[in-house]
Residue frames as a rotation matrix with the C-alpha (Angstrom) as fourth column:
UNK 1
0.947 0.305 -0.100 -17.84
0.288 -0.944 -0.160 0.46
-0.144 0.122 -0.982 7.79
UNK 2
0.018 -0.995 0.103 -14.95
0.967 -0.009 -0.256 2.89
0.255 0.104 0.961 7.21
UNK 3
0.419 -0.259 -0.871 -13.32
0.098 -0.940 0.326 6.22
-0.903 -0.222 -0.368 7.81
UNK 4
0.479 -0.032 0.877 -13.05
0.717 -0.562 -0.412 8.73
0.506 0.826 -0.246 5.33
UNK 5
-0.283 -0.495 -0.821 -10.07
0.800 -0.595 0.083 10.90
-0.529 -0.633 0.565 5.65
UNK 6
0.312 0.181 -0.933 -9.59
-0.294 -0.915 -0.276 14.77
-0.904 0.360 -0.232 4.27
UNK 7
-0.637 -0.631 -0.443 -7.99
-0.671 0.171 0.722 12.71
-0.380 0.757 -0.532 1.43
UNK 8
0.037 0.905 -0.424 -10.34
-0.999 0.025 -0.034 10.23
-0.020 0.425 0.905 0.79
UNK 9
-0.749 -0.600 -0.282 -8.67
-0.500 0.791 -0.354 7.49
0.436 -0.124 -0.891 2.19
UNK 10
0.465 0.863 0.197 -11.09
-0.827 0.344 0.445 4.69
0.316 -0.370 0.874 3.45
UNK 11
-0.542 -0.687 -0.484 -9.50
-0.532 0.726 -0.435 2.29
0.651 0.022 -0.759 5.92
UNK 12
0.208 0.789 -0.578 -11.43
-0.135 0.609 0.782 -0.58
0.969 -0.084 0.233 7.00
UNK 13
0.410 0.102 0.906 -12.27
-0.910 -0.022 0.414 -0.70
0.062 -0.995 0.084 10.95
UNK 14
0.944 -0.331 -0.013 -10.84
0.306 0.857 0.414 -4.24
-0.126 -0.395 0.910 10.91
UNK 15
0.550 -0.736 0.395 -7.59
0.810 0.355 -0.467 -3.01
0.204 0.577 0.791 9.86
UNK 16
0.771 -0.361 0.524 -7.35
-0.394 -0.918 -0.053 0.31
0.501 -0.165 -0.850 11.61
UNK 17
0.027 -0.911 -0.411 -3.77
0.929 0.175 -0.325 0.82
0.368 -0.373 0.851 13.23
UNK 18
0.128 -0.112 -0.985 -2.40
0.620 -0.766 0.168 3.56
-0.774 -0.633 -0.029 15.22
UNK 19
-0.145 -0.055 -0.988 -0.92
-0.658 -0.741 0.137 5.07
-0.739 0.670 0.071 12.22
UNK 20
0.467 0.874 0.134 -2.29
0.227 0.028 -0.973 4.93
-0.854 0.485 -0.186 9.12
UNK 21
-0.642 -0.628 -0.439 0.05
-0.182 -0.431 0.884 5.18
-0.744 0.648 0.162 5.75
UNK 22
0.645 0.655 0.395 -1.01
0.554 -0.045 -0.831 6.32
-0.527 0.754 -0.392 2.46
UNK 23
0.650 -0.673 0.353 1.57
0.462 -0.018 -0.886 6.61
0.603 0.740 0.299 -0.45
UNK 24
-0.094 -0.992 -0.089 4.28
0.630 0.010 -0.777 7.04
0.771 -0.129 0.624 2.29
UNK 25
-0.742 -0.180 0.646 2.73
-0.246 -0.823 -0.512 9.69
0.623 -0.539 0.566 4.19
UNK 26
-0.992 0.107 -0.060 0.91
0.095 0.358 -0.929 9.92
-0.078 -0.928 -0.365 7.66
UNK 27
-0.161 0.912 0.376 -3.13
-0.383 -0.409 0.828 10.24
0.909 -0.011 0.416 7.92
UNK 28
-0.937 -0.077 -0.340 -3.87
0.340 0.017 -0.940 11.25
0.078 -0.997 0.010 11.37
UNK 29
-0.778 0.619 -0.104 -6.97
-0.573 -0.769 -0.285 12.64
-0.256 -0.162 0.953 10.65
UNK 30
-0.856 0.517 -0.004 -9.80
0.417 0.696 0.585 9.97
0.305 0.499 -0.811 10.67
UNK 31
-0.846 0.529 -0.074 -13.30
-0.376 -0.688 -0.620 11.54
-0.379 -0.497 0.781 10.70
């Protein structure tokens, strides 16, 4: 499965980290 941010980022549950980058910037919001 994944998480879908307000961007539309999808980062894979094996691979989650604390923080999350995405072209340089933070995504703190995983819903």
């Amino acid at each position: 499965m994944a998480f879908k941010t307000r961007e539309g980022y999808y980062a894979d549950l094996r691979a989650m980290r604390p923080n999350v980058f995405k072209n340089g910037h933070f995504i703190e919001d995983l819903v």
